[in-house]
Backbone bond lengths (Angstrom), bond angles and torsions (degrees), N, CA, C in turn:
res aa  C-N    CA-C-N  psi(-1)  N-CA   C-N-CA  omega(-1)  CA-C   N-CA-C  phi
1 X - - - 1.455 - - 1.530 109.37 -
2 X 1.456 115.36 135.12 1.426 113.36 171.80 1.454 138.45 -51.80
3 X 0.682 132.01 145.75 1.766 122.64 165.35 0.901 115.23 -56.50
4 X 1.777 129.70 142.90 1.170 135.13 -147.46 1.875 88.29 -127.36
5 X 1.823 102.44 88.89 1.491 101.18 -177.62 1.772 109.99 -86.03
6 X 1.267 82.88 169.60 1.445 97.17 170.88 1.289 122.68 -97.23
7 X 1.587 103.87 138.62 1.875 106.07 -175.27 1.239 115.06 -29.55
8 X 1.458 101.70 -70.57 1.480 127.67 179.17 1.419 111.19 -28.17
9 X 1.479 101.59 -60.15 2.112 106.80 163.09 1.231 129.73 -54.25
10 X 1.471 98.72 -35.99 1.776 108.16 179.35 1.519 105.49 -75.53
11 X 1.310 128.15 -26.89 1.394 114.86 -173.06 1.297 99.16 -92.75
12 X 1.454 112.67 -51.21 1.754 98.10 169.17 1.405 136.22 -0.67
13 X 1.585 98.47 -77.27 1.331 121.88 136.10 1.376 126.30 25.10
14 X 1.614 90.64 -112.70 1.696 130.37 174.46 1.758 106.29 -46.93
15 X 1.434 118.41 -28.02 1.126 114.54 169.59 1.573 137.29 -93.39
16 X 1.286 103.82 -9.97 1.246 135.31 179.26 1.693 98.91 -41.08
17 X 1.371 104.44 128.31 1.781 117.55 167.68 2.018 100.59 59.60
18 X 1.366 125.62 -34.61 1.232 147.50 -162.45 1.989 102.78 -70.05
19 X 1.355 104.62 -55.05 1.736 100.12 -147.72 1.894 105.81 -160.86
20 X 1.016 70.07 105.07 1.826 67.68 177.14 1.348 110.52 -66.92
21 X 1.037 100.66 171.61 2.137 116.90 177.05 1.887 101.49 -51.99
22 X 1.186 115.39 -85.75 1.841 108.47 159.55 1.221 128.00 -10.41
23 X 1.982 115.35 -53.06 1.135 94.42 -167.03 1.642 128.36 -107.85
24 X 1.701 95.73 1.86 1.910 113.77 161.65 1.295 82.15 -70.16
25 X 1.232 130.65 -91.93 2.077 115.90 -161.59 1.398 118.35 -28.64
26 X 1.222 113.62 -46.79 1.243 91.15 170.49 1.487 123.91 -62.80
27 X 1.349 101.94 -37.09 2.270 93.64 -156.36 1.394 78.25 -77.59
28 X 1.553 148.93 -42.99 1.278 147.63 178.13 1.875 126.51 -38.11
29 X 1.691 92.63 -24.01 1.514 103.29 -164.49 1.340 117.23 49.60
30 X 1.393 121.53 60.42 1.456 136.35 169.60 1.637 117.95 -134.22
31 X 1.328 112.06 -168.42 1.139 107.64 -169.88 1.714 102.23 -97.19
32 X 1.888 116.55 148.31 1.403 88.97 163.23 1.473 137.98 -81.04
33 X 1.457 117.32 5.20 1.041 146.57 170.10 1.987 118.11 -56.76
34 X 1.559 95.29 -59.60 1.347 98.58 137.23 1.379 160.39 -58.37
35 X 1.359 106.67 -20.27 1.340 111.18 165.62 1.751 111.60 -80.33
36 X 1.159 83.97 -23.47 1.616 89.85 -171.36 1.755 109.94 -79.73
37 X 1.131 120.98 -47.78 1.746 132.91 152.74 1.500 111.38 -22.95
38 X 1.946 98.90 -56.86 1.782 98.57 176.86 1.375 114.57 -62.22
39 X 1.363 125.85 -55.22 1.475 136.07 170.23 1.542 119.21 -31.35
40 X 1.154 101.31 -31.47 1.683 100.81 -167.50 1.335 111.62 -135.31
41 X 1.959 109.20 37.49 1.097 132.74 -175.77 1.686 126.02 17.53
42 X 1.399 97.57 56.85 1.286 122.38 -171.35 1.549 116.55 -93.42
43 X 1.586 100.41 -8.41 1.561 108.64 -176.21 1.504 99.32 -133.71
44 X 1.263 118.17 130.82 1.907 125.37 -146.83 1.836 61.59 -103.48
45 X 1.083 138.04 -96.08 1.647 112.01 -153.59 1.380 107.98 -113.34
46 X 1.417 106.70 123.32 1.421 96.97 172.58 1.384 126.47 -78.78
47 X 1.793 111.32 160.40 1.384 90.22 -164.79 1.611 102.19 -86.38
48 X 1.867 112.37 174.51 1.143 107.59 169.83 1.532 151.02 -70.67
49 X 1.279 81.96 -24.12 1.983 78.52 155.18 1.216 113.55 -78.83
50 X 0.947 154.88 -37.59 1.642 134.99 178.14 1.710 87.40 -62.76
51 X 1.076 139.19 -72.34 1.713 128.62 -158.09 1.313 88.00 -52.38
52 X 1.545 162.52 -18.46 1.195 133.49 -159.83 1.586 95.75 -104.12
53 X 1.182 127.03 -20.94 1.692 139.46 172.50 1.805 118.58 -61.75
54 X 1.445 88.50 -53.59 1.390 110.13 155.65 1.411 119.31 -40.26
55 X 1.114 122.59 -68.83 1.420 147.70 171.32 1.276 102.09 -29.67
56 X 1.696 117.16 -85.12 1.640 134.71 168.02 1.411 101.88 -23.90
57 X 1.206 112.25 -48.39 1.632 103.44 -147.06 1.296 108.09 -78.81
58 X 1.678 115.70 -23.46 1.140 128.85 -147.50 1.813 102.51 -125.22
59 X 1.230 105.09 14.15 1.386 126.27 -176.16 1.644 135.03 32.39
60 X 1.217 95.86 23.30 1.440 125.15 -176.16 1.979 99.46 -87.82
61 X 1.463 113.75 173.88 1.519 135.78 168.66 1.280 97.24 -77.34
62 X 1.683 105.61 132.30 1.533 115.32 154.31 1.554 127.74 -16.93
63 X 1.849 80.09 -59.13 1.510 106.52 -166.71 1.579 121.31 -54.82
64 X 1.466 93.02 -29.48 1.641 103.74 178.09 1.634 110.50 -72.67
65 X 0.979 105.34 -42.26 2.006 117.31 -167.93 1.553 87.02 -69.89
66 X 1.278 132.72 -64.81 1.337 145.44 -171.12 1.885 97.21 -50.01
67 X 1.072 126.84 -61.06 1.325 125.52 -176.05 1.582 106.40 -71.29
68 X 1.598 135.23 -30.83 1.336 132.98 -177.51 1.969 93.88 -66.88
69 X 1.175 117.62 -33.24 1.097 117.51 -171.68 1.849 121.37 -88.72
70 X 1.004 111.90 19.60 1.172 130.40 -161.67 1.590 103.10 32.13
71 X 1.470 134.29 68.82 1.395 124.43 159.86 1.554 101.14 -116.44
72 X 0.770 108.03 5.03 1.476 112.80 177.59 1.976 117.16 -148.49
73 X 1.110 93.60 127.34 1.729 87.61 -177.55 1.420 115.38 -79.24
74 X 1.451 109.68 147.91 1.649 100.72 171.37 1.144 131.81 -77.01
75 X 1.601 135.26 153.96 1.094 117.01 -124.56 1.821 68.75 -101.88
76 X 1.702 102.52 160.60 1.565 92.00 -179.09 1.869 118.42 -74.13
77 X 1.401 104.07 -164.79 1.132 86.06 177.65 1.259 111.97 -106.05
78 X 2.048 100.65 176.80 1.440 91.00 -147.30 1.563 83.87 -165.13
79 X 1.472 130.62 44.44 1.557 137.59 -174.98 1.477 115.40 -30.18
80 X 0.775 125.07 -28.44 1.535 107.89 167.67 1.768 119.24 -118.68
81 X 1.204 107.69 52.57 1.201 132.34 174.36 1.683 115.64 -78.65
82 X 1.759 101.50 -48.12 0.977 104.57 179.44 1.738 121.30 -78.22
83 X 1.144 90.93 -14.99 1.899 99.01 160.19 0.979 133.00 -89.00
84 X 1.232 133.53 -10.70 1.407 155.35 176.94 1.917 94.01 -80.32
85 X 1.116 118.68 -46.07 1.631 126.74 -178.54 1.277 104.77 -65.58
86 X 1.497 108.62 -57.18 1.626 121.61 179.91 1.469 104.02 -42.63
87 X 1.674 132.60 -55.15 1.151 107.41 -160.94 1.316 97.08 -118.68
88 X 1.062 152.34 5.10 1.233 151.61 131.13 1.961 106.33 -44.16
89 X 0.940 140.47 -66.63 1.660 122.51 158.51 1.319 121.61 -43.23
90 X 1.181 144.29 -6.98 1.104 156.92 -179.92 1.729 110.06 -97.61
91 X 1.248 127.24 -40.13 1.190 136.83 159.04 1.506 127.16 -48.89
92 X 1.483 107.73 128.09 1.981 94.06 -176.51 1.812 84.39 -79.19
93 X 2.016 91.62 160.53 1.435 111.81 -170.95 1.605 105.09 -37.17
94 X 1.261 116.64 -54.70 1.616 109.71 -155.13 1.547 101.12 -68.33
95 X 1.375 127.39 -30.04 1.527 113.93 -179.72 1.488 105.43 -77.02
96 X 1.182 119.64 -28.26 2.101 118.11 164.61 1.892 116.46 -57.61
97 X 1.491 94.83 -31.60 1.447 88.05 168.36 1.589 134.16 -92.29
98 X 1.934 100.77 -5.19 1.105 95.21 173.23 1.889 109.45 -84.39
99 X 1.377 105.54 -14.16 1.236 116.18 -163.54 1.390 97.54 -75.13
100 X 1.480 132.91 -64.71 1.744 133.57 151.91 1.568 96.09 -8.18
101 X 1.267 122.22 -88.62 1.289 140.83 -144.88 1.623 101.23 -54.40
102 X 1.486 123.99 -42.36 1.475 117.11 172.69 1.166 109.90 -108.52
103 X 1.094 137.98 38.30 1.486 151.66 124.55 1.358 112.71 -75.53
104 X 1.130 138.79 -16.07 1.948 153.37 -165.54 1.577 79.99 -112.73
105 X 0.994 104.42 -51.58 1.730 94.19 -162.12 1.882 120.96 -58.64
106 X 1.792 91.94 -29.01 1.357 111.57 -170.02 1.415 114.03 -80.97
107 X 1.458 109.87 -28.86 1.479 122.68 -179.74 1.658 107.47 -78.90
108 X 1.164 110.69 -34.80 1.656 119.31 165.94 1.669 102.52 -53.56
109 X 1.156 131.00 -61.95 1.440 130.21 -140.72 1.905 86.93 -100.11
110 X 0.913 114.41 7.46 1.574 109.71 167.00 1.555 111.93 -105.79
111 X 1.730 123.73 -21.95 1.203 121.82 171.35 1.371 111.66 -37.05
């Protein structure tokens, strides 16, 4: 099982060599006061617009900043998820909907 880090660590992180405290608030449009609160786990949840600023600034998915922050759980795992995307985007729409459609079908006949 993974280590269960802290925001504050995880953004650390993401800022490392990259962005001082000043200059994520700024590209974030927040306070630097706040960035600094997150850093030194001074804010038990941050709210979501600053994690979605964060995000922007730091050019990463919502979903990731939102899940580093525990407001969102990660989704479990699921190893061939990312292949299922791979060739499912690769498909014109109507062969993606037949693929939905017997994927629904398969989860039915396993009840």
């Amino acid at each position: 099982m993974a280590k269960d880090v802290l925001f504050s660590e995880w953004l650390n992180e993401q800022m490392q060599g990259k962005w001082t405290q000043a200059g994520l608030a700024r590209a974030a449009g927040i306070r630097p006061s706040t960035v600094n609160k997150m850093l030194n786990s001074k804010v038990k949840r941050p709210d979501t617009e600053s994690l979605c600023g964060i995000a922007n600034a730091l050019g990463i998915s919502r979903v990731t900043v939102l899940q580093a922050a525990k407001i969102l759980l990660p989704e479990p795992e699921f190893p061939e998820k990312h292949d299922l995307m791979m060739i499912g985007g690769q498909l014109p729409t109507q062969a993606r909907l037949i693929m939905l459609a017997f994927g629904k079908i398969l989860l039915e006949l396993m009840k």
